[in-house]
N, C-alpha and C positions, 0 to 999 in steps of 0.2 A: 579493721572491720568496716565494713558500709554505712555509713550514715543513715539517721531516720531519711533524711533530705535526700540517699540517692539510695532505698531501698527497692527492689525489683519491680515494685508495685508503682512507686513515681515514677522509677526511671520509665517502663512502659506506658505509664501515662502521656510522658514530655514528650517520646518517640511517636506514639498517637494523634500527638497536636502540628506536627511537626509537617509544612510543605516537602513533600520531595517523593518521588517515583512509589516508595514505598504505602505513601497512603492515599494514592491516587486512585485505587480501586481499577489496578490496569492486571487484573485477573485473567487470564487466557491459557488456550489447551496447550502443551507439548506443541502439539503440527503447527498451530499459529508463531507459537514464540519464535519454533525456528523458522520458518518463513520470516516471521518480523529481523529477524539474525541477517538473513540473507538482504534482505531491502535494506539493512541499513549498512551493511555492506559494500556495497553497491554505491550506496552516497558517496563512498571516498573520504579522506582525511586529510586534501590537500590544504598547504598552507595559504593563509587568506578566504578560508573557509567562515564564514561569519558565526555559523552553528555548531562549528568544531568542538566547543564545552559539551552543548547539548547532546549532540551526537553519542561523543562518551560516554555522559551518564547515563543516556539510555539504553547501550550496551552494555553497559557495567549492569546494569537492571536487568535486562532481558538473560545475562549471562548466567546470572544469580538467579531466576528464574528456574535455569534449565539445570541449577547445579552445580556449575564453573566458577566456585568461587574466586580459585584463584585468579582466575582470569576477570572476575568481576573487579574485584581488587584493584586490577593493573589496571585497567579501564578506567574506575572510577576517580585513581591517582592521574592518569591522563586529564581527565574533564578538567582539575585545580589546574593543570598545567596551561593546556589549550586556550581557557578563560584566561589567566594571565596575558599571553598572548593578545587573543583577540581586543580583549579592553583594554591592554598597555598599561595596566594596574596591578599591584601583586594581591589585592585584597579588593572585596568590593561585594554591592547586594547578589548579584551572579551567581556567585558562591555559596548561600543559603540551600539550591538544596541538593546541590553535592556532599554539603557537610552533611545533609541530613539523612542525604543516603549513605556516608560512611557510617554514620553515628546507627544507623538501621544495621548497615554491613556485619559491622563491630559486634554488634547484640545478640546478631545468630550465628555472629562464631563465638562466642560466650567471651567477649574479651568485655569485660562493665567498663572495666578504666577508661580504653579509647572510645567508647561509645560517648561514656558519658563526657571525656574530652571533647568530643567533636560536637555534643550540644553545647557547651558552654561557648563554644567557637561559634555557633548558629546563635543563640541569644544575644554575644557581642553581635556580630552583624549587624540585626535586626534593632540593636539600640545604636548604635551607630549610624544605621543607614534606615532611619525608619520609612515608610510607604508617606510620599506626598498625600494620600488621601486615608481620615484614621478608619475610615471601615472598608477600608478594600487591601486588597494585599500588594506588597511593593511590586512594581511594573515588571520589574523584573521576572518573580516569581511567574505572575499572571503569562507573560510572555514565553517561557519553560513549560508550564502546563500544554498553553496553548498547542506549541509545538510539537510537544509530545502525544499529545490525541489527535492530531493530524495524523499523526503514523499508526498511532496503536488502535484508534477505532474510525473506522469508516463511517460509522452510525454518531460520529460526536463532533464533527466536523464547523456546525454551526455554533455549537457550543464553543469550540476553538476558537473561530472566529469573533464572539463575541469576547472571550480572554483576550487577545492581542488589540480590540477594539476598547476595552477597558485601560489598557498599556497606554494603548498612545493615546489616550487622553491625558494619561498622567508626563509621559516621556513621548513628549510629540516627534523628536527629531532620530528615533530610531527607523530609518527606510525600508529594511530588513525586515521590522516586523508587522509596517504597513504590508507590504508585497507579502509578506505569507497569511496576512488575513483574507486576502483578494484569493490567493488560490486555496484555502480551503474556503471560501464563498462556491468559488468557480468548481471544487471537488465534489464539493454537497451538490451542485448542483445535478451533476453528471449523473452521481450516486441515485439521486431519487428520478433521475430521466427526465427533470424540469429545464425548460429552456431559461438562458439568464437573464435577467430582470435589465433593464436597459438602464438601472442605477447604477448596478454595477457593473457594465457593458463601458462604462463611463472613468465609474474609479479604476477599472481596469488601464484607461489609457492616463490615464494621471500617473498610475501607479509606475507604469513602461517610462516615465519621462522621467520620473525620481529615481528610479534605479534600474538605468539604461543597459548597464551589464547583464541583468537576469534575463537571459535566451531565456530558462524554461517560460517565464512569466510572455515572453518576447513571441513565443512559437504559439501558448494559449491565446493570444488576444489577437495573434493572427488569424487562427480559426476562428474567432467567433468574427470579426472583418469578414471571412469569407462566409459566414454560416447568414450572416447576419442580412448583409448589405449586397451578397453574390459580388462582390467584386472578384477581379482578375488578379491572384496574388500572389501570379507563378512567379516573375522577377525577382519581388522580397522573400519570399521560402529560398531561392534562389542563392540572394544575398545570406540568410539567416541562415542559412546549411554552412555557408566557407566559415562563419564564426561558429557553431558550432563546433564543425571539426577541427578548430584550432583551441576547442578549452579543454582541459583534461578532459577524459573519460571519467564521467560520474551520471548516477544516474540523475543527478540537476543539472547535469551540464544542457539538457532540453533538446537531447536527440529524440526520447520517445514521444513526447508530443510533436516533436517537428517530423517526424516519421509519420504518428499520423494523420499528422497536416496534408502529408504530399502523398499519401494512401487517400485521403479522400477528397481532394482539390485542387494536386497537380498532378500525378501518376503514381497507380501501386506499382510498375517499372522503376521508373524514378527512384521511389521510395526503399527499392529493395537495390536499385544500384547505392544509392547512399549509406543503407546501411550495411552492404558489400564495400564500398569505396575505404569508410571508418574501419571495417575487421580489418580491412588492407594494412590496415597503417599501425593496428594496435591488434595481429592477431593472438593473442592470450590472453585475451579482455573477456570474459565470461557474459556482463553485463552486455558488449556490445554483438554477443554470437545470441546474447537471450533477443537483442534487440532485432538482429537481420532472422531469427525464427520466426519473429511475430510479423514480421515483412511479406516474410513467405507465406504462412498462414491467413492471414487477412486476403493476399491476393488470391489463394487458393479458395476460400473460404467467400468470398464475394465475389468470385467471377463467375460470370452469364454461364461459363464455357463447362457441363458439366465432365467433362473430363478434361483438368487442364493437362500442360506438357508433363508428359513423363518423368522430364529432366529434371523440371520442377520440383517438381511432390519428391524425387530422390534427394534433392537437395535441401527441403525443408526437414524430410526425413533425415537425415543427417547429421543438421544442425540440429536438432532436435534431440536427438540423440546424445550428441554432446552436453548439449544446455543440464539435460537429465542429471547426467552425470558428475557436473559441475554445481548441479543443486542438490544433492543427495538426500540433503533432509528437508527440502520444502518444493518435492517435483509433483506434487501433487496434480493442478492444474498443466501445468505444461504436458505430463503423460497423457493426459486428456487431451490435448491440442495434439499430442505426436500420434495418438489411434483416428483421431480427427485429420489426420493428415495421411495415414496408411490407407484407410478405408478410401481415399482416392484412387490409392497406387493399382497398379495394375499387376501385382506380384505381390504385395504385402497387406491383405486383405485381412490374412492370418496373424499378423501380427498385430494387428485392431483389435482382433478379439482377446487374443492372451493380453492385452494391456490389459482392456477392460475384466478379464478375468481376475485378473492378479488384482486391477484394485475393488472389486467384488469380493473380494475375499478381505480385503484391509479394515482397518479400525479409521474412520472417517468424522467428522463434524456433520451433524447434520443439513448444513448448508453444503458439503460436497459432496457428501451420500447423494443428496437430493440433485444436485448439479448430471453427479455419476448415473444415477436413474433415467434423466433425462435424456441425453445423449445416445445410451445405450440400448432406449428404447426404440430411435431413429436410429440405432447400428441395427435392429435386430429388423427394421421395417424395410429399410433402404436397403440393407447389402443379403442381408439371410434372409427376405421375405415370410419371415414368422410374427406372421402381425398378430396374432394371439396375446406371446409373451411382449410383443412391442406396447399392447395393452396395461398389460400387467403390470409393466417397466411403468409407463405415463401417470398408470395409480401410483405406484411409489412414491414416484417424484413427488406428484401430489397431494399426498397425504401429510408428508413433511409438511408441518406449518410454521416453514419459514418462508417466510411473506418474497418473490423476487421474479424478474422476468422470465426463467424457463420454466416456475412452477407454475406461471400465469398460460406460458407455453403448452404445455404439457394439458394441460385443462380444456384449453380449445382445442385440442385433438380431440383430447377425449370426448368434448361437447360437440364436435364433427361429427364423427363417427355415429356418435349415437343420433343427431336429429339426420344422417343417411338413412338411419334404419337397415343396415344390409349385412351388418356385422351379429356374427351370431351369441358375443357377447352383449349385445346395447341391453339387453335387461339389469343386467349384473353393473355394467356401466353407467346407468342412471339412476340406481339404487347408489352404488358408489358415491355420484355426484350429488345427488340429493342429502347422503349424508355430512356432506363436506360442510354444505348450505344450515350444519344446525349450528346452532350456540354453544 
C-alpha cells in the first residue's frame, strides 16, 4: 500500500512545488505547439550543441503536450543522456528538471512508484547541489527556464532575460548563458519595434568576444553595426557567410539573420544567391528551402518593381510550396506568404484566393485570424477591386483586440478612408472606429 507520506494528495502536492516544464505555466493551443515542434526542430541535435539537455526536455514537453507520450518518454531519457555529455558529469544540478519532468511524465501515466522515484532523485539533487543564493533558485534551473521562454513565449522574453541575468551572477563563467540573455534583450527588442538601447548595443560586442563561435549572435550585432553607425559591412557579411556555410545546418547556425543582414544592407540578390548557394550543398534541408522562401519573399515583397520577374514569383512559388509541405502541421503563416506570393504572379492569381479561402474556413488563434483578415482585405482591394468587403476584412482585423502592427495597420486604412469622405461606407466606418475608442 502507499504510505500516508506518498498518498496521491502529497505526492501532487511535491509534483506542484517541483521546477520543470510541467509547472512553468507553458499552456498553449494545438497550432502553436506544433509550430513550436517544428522550431525546435529545426535547431538540430548536433554534437557539441551546449543546449542539447534542454532542447530534449523541451520536446519531450511539447510532445507530451500534443499526446506523444511515447515519444515524450524517449526524449525526455535523451535530455539525462545529452546533459551527461555536455557537462562531462553523470549527475549534477542540470538534471533537476528533467527528473522533474519524468516524475510529472510518470504521474499521467499512472506509474506512482517511478514518479515518485524520480522526486526522491530531484530532492537528492537539490540537497546535494544546493543554489549559492538561499532565496533564489540554483543557476542552473533559473538558466533552463530562462531558455525555455525564449522559445515558448515571444511576450516573456524580458523575463528570460532577467532569469539567465540572475544565473550569472551566481554562475559567472557560464558564456552560453551570458550570449542568450543578450539575444532575448535583442528579441524583445525586435518584438515590441523598439530600437536597442546603446547599453546593450555594447554588451552585445563583449558578448561576440567571449563567445566568438556564435554566428547567430555574430550576424545580430552586425546589423545593429550597420543599423546603427551606417557603416559599410559588405566585406564582413562576406566573411560571416563562408563560416556560416561551413557549420551544420541548424536553425542557430545564423543563416536567417545573416540573410537578413544581406536583404537589407548588402543585396536581396546576394541574399537569395546565399540562400540558393547553402540548398546547393544541403538540398534536403527543409529548414534551409524555409530559409531561400523567405529570400524570395522579402525581395518580392519590398521591391520598388510592382511586378517583379515572372521567374521569380515561380520560384518563390515553388519553394513555397515545398516548405508547406514539409511543415504540414505549422504552415500556417508560410500559406500566407505563398497567396502573398501568387497574388504577384501573372497566372496564379487564383490560387491566392483558394489559400485564402481554405484558411477562411480553418479554425485559427486569434492573432492569425486577425493577421488572415488583414492581408485578405489588401487581396480583395489590390487584386479584385472590391473595396467594400476590403472594408469589412480591415474591421475584422480590427476588432481582434490583439494589440500588433497590421491591426495598427488595418485601422489607418480604415481612419483613411473615412477622413477621404468618398466611400459610401465612411458612416458605418466611423461608428465602427468610434466604437473601438471605448473602455
Amino acid at each position: 500500500m502507499m504510505s500516508a507520506a506518498q498518498s496521491p494528495t502529497t505526492l501532487e502536492s511535491k509534483l506542484e512545488a517541483l521546477q520543470c516544464h510541467f509547472t512553468w505555466d507553458l499552456d498553449r493551443s494545438r497550432f502553436t505547439l506544433f509550430r513550436l515542434r517544428d522550431n525546435m526542430k529545426d535547431i538540430g541535435t548536433e554534437e557539441g550543441n551546449s543546449w542539447l539537455g534542454h532542447i530534449y526536455n523541451l520536446q519531450g514537453f511539447i510532445q507530451y503536450k500534443l499526446g506523444f507520450t511515447e515519444d515524450a518518454q524517449s526524449l525526455l531519457n535523451k535530455a539525462a543522456e545529452a546533459f551527461s555529455q555536455t557537462r562531462g558529469a553523470a549527475e549534477g544540478p542540470w538534471l533537476v528538471v528533467n527528473y522533474g519532468n519524468l516524475a510529472w511524465l510518470h504521474h499521467h501515466l499512472g506509474d506512482q512508484a517511478k514518479s515518485q522515484a524520480y522526486l526522491s532523485k530531484v530532492d537528492a539533487l537539490m540537497e546535494k547541489y544546493p543554489s549559492p543564493s538561499q532565496d533564489e533558485l540554483h543557476p542552473e534551473i533559473y538558466a533552463e527556464k530562462a531558455w525555455t521562454l525564449m522559445r515558448f513565449s515571444t511576450d516573456k522574453r524580458l523575463l528570460a532575460a532577467d532569469y539567465f541575468q540572475r544565473a550569472i551572477r551566481m554562475q559567472p563563467d557560464m558564456v552560453e548563458w551570458n550570449t542568450s540573455r543578450i539575444l532575448a534583450l535583442v528579441s524583445a527588442a525586435n518584438y515590441d519595434n523598439k530600437e536597442l538601447g546603446a547599453d546593450v548595443f555594447e554588451e552585445m560586442r563583449i558578448a561576440k568576444e567571449q563567445d566568438p563561435e556564435n554566428l547567430y549572435l555574430a550576424a545580430l550585432y552586425l546589423e545593429q553595426r550597420a543599423k546603427r553607425e551606417r557603416e559599410r559591412i559588405k566585406d564582413e557579411a562576406h566573411e560571416l557567410s563562408r563560416k556560416v556555410l561551413r557549420n551544420p545546418v541548424s536553425s542557430y547556425s545564423g543563416m536567417t539573420p545573416l540573410l537578413w543582414l544581406y536583404t537589407n544592407y548588402v543585396s536581396k540578390d546576394e541574399a537569395i544567391n546565399l540562400a540558393e548557394e547553402a540548398l546547393k550543398e544541403h538540398p534536403d534541408s527543409r529548414y534551409l528551402k524555409r530559409c531561400a522562401a523567405l529570400c524570395y519573399k522579402w525581395k518580392i515583397e519590398y521591391s520598388s518593381d510592382n511586378r517583379p520577374e515572372q521567374s521569380m514569383v515561380d520560384r518563390a512559388i515553388s519553394l513555397q510550396d515545398e516548405v508547406i509541405g514539409l511543415y504540414p502541421h505549422s504552415s500556417f503563416y508560410k500559406k500566407i506568404d505563398l497567396a502573398r506570393n501568387a497574388e504577384k504572379s501573372t497566372h496564379s492569381q487564383a490560387k491566392a484566393e483558394q489559400i485564402y479561402q481554405e484558411l477562411l474556413r480553418s479554425d485559427l488563434e486569434p492573432a492569425e485570424r486577425q493577421m488572415l483578415y488583414h492581408h485578405y482585405a489588401n487581396h480583395l482591394f489590390f487584386i479584385h477591386k472590391d473595396y467594400d468587403n476590403s472594408v469589412k476584412y480591415h474591421m475584422k482585423a480590427a476588432e481582434i483586440p490583439q494589440q500588433s502592427i497590421l491591426r495598427q495597420k488595418s485601422i489607418r486604412v480604415l481612419e483613411k478612408i473615412r477622413d477621404k469622405n468618398r466611400n459610401r461606407m465612411c458612416g458605418e466606418i466611423e461608428a465602427f472606429l468610434a466604437k473601438l475608442q471605448e473602455p
